[in-house]
C-alpha positions as a printed NumPy array, in Angstrom:
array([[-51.6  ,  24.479,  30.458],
       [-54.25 ,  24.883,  27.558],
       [-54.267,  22.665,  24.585],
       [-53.675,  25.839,  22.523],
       [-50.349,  26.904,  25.055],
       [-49.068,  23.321,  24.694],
       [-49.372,  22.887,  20.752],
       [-47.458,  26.773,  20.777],
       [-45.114,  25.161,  22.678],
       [-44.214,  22.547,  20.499],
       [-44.497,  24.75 ,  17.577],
       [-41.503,  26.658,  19.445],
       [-40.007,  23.492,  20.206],
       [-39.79 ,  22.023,  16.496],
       [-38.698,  25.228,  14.866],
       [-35.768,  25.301,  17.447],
       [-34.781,  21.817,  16.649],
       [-35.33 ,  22.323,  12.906],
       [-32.876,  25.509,  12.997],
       [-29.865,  23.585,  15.117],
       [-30.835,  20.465,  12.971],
       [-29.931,  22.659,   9.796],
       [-27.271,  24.18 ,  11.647],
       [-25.19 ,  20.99 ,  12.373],
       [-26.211,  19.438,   9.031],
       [-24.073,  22.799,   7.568],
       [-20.934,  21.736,   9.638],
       [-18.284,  20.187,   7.58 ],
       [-17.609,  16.752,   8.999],
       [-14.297,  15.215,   9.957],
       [-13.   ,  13.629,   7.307],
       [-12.54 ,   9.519,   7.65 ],
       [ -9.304,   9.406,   5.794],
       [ -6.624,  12.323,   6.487],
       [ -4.81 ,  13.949,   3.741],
       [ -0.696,  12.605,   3.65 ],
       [  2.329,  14.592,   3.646],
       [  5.526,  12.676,   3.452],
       [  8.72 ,  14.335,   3.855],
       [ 11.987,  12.683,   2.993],
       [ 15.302,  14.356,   3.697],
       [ 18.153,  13.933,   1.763],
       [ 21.405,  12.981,   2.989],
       [ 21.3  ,  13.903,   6.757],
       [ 22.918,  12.701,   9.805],
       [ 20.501,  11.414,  12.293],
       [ 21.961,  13.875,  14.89 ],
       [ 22.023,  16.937,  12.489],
       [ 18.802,  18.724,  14.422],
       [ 18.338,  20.428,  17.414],
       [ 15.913,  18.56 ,  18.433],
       [ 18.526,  15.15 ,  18.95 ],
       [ 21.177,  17.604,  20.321],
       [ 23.138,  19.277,  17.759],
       [ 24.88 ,  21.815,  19.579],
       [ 24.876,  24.72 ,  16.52 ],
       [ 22.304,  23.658,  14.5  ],
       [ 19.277,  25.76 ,  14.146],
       [ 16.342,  23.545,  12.858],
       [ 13.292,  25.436,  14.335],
       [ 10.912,  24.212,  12.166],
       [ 11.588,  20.666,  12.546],
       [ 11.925,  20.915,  16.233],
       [  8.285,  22.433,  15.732],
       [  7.616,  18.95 ,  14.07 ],
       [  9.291,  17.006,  16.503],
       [  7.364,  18.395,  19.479],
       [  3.999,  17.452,  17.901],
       [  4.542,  13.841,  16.806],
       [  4.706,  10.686,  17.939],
       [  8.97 ,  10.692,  17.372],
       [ 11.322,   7.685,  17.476],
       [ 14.599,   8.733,  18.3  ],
       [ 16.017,   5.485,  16.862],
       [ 14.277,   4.766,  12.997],
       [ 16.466,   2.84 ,  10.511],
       [ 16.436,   2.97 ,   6.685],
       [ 16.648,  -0.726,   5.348],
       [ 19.453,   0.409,   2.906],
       [ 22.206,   3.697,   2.867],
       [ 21.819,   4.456,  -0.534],
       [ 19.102,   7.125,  -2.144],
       [ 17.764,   4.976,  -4.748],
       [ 17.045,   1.876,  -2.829],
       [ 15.997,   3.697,   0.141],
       [ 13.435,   5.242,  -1.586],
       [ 12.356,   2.394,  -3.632],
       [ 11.901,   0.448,  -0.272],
       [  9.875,   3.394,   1.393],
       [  7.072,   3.569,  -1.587],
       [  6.84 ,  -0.195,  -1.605],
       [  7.359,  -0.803,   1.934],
       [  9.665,  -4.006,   0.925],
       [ 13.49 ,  -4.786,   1.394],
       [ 16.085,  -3.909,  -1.356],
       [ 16.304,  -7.866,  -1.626],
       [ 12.707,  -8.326,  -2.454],
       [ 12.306,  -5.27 ,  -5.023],
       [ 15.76 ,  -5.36 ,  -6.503],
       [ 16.712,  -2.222,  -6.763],
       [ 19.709,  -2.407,  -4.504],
       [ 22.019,   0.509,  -6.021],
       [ 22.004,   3.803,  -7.71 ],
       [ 22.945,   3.228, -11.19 ],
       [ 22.858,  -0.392, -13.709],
       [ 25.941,  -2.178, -13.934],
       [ 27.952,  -1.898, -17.046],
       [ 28.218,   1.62 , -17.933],
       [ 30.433,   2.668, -14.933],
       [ 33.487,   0.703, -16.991],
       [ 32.689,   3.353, -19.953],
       [ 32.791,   6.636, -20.864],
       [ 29.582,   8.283, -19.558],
       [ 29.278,  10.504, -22.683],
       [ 30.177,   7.85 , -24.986],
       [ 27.394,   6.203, -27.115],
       [ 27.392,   2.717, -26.013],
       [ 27.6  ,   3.548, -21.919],
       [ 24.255,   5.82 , -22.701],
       [ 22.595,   2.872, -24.152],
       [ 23.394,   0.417, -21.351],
       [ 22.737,   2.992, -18.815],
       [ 19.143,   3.943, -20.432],
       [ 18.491,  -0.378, -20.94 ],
       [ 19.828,  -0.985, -17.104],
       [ 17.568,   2.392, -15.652],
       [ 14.346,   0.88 , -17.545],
       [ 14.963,  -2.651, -15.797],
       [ 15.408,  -1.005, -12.235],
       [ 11.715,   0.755, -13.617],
       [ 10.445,  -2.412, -14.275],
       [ 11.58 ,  -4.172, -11.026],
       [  9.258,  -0.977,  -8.995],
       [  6.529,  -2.058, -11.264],
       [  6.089,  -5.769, -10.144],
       [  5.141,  -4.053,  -6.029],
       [  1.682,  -1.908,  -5.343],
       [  2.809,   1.42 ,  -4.256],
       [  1.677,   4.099,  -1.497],
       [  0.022,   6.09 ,  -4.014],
       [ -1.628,   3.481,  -6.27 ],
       [ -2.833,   1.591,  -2.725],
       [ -4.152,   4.443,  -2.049],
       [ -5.734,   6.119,  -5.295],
       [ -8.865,   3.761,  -5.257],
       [-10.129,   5.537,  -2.53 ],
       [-10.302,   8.916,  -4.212],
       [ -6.623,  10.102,  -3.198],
       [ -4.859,  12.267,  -5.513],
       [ -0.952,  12.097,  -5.194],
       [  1.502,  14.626,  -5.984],
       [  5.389,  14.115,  -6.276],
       [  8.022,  16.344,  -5.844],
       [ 12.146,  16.124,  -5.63 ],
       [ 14.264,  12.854,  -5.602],
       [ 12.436,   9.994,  -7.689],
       [ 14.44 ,   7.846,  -9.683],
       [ 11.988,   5.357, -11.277],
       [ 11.075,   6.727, -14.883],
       [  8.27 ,   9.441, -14.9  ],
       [  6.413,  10.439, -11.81 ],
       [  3.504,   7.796, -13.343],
       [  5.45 ,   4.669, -12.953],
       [  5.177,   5.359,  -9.493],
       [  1.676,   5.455,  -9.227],
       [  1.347,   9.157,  -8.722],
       [ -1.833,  10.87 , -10.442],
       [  0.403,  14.513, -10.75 ],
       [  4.402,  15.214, -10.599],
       [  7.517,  17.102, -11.639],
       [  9.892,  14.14 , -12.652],
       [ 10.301,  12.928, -16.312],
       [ 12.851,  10.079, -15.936],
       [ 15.97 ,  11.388, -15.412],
       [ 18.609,  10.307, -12.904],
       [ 17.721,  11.77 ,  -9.475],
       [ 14.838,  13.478, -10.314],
       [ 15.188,  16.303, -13.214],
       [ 12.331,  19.116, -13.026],
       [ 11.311,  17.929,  -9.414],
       [ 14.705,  18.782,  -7.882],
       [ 13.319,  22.33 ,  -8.213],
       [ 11.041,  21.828,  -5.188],
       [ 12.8  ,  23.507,  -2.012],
       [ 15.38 ,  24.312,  -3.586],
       [ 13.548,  27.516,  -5.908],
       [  9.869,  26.882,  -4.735],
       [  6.921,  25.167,  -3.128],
       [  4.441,  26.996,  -5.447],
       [  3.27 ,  22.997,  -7.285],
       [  2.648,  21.51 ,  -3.947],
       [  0.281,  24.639,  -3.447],
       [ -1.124,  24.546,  -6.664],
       [ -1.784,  21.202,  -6.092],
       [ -3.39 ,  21.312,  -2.449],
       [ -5.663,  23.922,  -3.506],
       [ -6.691,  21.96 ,  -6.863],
       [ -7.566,  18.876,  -4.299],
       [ -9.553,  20.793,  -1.609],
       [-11.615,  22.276,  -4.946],
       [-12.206,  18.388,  -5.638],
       [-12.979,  17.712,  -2.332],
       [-10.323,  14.372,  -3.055],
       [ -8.039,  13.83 ,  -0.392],
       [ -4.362,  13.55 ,  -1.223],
       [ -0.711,  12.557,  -0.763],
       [  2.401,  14.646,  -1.446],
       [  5.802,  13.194,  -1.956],
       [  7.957,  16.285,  -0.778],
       [ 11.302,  14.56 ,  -1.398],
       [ 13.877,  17.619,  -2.044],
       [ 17.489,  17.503,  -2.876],
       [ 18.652,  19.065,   0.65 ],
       [ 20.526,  19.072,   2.315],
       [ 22.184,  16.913,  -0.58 ],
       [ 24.919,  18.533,  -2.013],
       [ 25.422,  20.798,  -3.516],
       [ 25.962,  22.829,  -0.584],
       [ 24.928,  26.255,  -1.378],
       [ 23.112,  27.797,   0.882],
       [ 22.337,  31.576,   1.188],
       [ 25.622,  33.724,   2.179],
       [ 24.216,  34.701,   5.284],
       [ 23.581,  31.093,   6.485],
       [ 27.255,  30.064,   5.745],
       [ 28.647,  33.517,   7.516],
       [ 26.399,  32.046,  10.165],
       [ 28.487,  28.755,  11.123],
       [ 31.674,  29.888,   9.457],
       [ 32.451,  30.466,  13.373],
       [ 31.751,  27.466,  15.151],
       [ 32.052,  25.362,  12.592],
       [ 35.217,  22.756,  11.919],
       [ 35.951,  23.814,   8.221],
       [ 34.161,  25.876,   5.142],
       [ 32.628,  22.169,   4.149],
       [ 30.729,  21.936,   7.139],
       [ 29.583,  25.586,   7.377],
       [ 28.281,  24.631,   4.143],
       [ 26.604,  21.662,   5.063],
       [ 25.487,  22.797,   8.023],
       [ 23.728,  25.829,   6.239],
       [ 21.818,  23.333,   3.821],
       [ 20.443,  21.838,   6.889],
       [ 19.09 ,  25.012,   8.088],
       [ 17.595,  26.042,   4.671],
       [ 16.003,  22.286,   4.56 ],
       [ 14.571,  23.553,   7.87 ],
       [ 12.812,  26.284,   6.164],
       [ 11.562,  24.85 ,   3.679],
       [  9.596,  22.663,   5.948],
       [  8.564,  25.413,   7.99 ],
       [  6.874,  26.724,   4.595],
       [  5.128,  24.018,   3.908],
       [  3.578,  23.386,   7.933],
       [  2.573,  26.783,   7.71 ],
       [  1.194,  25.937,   4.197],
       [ -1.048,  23.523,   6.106],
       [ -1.887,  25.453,   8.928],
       [ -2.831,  28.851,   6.7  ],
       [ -5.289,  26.273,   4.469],
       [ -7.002,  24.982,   8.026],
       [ -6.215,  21.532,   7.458],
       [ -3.523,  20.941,   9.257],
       [ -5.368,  18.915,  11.772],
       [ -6.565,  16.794,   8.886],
       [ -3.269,  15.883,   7.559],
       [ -1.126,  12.861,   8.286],
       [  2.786,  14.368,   8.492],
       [  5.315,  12.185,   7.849],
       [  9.223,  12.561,   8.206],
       [ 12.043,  10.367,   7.316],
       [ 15.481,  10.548,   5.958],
       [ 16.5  ,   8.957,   3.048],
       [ 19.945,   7.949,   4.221],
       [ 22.686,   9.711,   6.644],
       [ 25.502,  11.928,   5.869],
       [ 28.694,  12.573,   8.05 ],
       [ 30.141,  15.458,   6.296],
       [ 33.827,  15.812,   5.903],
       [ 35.633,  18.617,   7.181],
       [ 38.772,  18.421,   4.432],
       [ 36.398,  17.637,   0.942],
       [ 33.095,  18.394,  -0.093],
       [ 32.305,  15.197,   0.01 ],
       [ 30.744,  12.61 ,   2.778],
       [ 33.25 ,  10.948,   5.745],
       [ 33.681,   7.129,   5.963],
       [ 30.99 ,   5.488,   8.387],
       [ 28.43 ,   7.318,   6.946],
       [ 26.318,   7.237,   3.4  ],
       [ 26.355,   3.687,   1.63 ],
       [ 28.076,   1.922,   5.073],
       [ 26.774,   0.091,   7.457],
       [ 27.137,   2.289,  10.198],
       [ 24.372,   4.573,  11.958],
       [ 25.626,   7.301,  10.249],
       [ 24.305,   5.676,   7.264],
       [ 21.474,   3.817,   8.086],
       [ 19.928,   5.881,  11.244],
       [ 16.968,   8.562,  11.025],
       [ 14.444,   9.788,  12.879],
       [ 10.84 ,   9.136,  12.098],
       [  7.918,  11.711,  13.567],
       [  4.172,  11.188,  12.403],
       [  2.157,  13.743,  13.448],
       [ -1.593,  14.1  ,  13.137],
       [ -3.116,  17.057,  15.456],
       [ -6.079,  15.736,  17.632],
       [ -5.714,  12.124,  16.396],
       [ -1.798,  11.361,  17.419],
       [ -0.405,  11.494,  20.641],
       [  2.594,  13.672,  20.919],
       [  5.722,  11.476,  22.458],
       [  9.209,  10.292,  22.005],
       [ 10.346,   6.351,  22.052],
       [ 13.998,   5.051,  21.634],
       [ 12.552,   1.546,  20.709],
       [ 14.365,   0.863,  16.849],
       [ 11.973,   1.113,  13.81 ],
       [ 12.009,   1.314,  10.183],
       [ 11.342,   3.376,   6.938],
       [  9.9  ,   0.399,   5.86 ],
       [  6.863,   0.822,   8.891],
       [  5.724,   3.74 ,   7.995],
       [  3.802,   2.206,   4.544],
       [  1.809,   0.071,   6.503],
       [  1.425,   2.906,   9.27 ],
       [ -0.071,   5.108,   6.646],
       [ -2.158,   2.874,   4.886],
       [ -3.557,   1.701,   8.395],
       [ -4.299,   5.488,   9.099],
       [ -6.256,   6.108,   5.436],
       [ -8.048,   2.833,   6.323],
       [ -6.913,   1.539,   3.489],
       [ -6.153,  -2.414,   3.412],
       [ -2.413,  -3.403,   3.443],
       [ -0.836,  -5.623,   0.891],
       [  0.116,  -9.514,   2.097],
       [  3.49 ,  -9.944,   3.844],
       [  4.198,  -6.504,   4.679],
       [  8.045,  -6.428,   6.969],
       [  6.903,  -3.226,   8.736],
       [  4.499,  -2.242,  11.3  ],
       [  1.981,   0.048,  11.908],
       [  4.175,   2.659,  14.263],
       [  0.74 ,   3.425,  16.233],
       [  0.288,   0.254,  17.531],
       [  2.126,   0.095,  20.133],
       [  1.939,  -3.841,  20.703],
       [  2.902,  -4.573,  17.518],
       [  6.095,  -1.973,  17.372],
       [  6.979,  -3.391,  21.137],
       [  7.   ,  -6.958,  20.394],
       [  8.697,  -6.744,  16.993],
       [ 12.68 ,  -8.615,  17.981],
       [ 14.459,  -5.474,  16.266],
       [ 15.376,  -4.297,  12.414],
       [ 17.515,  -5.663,   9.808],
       [ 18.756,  -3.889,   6.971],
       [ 21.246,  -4.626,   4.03 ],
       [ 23.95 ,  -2.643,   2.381],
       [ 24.77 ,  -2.789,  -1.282],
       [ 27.382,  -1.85 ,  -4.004],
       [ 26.459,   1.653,  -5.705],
       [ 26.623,   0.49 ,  -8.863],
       [ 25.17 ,  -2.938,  -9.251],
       [ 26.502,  -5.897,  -9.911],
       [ 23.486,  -7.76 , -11.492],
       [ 20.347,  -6.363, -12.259],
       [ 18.059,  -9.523, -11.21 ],
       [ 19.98 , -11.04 ,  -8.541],
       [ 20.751,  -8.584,  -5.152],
       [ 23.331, -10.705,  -3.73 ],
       [ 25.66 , -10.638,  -6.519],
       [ 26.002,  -6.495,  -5.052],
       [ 25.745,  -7.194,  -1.371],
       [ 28.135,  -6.062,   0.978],
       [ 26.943,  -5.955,   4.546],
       [ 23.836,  -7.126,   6.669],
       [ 22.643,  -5.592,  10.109],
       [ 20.324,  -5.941,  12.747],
       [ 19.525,  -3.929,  15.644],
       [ 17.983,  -5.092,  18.689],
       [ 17.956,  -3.198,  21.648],
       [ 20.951,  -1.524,  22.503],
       [ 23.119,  -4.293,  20.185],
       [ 23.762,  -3.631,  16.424],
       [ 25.477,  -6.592,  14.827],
       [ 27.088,  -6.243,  11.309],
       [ 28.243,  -8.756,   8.874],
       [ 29.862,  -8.461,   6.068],
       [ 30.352, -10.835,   2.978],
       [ 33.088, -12.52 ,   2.571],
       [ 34.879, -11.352,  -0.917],
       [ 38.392, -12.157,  -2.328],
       [ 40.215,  -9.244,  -3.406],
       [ 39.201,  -9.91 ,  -7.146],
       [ 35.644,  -9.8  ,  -6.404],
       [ 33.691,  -7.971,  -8.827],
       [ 31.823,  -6.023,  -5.917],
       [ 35.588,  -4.784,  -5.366],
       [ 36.092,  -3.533,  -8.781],
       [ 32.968,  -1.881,  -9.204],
       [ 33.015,   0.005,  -6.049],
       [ 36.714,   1.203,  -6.835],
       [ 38.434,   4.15 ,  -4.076],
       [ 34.546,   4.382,  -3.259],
       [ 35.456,   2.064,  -0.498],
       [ 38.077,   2.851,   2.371],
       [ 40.637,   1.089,   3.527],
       [ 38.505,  -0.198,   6.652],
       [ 35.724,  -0.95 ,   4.499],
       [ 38.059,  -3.384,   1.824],
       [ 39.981,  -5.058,   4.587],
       [ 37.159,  -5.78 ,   6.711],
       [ 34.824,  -7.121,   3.389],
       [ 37.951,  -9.401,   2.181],
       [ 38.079, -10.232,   6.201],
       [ 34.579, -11.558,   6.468],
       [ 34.105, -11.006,  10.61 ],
       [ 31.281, -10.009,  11.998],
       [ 31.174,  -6.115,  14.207],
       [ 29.132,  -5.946,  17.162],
       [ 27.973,  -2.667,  18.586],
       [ 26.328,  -1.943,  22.377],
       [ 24.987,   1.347,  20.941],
       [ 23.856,   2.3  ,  24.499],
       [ 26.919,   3.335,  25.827],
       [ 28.932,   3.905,  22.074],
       [ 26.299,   5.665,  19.812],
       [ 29.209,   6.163,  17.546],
       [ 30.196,   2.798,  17.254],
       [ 33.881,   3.216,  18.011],
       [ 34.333,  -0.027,  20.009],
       [ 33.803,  -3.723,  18.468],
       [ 32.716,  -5.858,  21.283],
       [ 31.965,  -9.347,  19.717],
       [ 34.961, -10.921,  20.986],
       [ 33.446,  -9.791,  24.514],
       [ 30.121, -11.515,  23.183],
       [ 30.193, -14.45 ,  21.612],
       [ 26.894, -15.719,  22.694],
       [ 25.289, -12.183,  21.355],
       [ 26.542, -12.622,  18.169],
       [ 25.54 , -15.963,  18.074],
       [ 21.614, -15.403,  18.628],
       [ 21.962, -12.176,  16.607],
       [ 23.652, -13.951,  13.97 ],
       [ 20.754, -16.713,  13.777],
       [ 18.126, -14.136,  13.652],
       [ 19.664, -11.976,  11.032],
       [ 19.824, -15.29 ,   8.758],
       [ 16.548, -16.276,   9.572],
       [ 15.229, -13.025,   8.165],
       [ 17.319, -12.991,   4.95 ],
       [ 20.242, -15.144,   3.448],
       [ 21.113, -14.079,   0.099],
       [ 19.455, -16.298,  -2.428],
       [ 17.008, -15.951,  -5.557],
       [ 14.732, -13.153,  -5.223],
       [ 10.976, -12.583,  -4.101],
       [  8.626, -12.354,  -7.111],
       [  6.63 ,  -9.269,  -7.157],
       [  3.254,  -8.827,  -5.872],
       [  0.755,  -6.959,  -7.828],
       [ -2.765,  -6.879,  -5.943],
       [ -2.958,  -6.52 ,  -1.705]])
């Protein structure tokens, strides 16, 4: 070959390169921290899908969910309540450690509502549950220094969307949520606003989609209710049971949201439930062993994380927490996690495996104190393995946590708390709790009662933590 063919050549050669050089330069890298989606049912038994075995239930859309995530059949909320359930999943800390251990301050429950006075202490008491949030980092201010915009939508009961460390949102203060209660409910149409807005920016970003279903009220479209009028027990559960389905929607929407923007493979999903709900079949209201007890059907959820291309699809019955999926998230952005964290990343499987089990702590819904949890506690758990011990405080029948909780509390629930003995539960073979075995196992409750005091015995509280 001439000199002149071989400098042609790597003429040739170096345009070539220069034009795929160019070429892959133009391609849109992956990005290093994945966009977060974080949806939080609302008063849902943890068997109310089809995807755990419901046998009328239609929940397409989250079976859709479920089939793409890393599920765990068995996830726990620290606390059966709304408000302290959700407190605990933005902080990632126990009810104990942030305070906020009911729904509403104490003192204005023995009032009027609408009178003067009861609005005052109810506005004073609300601000001081604010204040207690305020002392912990939250999910969106850990991660807003790295460029994340956060939206939130639906149930937030902590003062204006801001005071949760949210750079957008639909809440003002109210009790529940106010504006934001909107979302699912009538529309998705500011969580699209607000995705769109972000991928303009080029920021990555968080959504809080937190709606008020299947919460009551139950009024799902007519067609839904004609639906399960048939199989179902009673009107009430039709009902119900409709509100799940039109949850299940709504989620649809907003996965196909995600898939029409292409980024669904760039986007951390997240599901929880805020807290179960057995639904009676004679009231409108919720059966005992279910929201604000002790029982699974208070306390149990499942938990799915789902990343496309960067999460392994698959389903574990090993028990984990709300509270694990703060430090699972942060650990996904990259994003340093605060000292002393009680959860676990839920994709590391070492550290979920070798973690003894999950507590959790029940609480009065009105409070008691403001600064001092165990003045409103009721009941402590633990599960590990296939055992679930319970045990209640001891209270004499003049107890304020009594009085405040009023005919909230069954028969079951009063003698049992004035009773003061301990419930164990082999959940393998009685999911539904039906059975007390501690007499059968002493020695279980024994090294289950020892662990669940060496976790927490009701005391002074934790002082907040402001910086990771």
């Amino acid at each position: 070959m001439t000199a002149f063919c071989r400098l042609c050549l790597l003429v040739v050669l170096w345009l070539l390169w220069g034009k795929e050089g160019s070429r892959a330069s133009a391609a849109p890298p992956l990005p290093a921290r994945p966009n977060v989606v974080l949806i939080v049912a609302d008063d849902q038994h943890w068997g109310d899908y089809a995807f755990m075995g419901h046998p009328h239930l239609r929940t397409p859309h989250l079976d859709r969910l479920a089939r793409e995530s890393l599920l765990y059949r068995r996830g726990y909320v620290p606390s059966s309540l709304c408000c302290p359930s959700l407190a605990s999943l933005i902080t990632g800390r126990f009810p104990h450690e942030h305070r906020i251990v009911g729904n509403d301050p104490p003192g204005s429950d023995r009032l009027p509502r609408n009178t003067p006075e009861a609005q005052r202490l109810f506005r004073e008491g609300r601000e001081a549950m604010n204040r207690h949030l305020a002392e912990w980092p939250t999910l969106p201010a850990l991660l807003a220094p790295l460029g994340y915009r956060s939206l939130q939508t639906g149930k937030w009961w902590q003062g204006d969307f801001s005071r949760g460390g949210f750079t957008a949102g639909m809440t003002r203060g109210e009790r529940h949520g106010d504006d934001g209660l909107a979302i699912g409910r009538e529309t998705l149409e500011p969580i699209e606003t607000f995705i769109d807005d972000c991928q303009a920016a080029g920021a990555p970003f968080l959504v809080w989609y937190a709606p008020m279903l299947p919460h009551d009220p139950h009024d799902p479209p007519t067609e839904l209710v004609e639906h399960y009028a048939g199989v179902a027990p009673s009107p009430h559960v039709a009902r119900y049971w409709g509100n799940v389905e039109r949850f299940d929607r709504t989620v649809g929407q907003l996965l196909d949201l995600l898939d029409a923007k292409g980024i669904a493979d760039d986007t951390l999903v997240v599901f929880v439930t805020d807290n179960g709900w057995i639904q009676s079949p004679d009231h409108p209201r919720y059966a005992p062993r279910s929201k604000r007890s002790p029982y699974d059907g208070g306390v149990r959820t499942p938990i799915m994380v789902r990343q496309p291309g960067r999460i392994e699809p698959g389903v574990s019955d090993v028990p984990v927490s709300s509270l694990d999926l703060l430090p699972t998230i942060l650990a996904a952005c990259d994003v340093a996690a605060p000292a002393g964290l009680p959860g676990v990343d839920l994709l590391d499987a070492g550290a979920v495996a070798s973690r003894p089990g999950v507590f959790g702590e029940c609480y009065t819904h009105t409070l008691v104190d403001l600064d001092v949890p165990a003045q409103s506690l009721l009941w402590r758990w633990t599960v590990q393995g296939p055992w679930k011990l319970i045990v209640p405080e001891r209270l004499a029948a003049a107890d304020p946590r009594l009085e405040v909780e009023g005919a909230a509390l069954d028969d079951d629930s009063r003698s049992w708390l004035e009773a003061g003995t301990p419930r164990l539960f082999d959940l393998a073979a009685d999911s539904g709790e039906n059975r007390d075995v501690a007499a059968e196992h002493p020695d279980v409750v024994d090294d289950l009662r020892k662990s669940l005091d060496a976790w927490w015995m009701p005391g002074p509280p934790k002082s907040g933590a402001k910086s990771p």
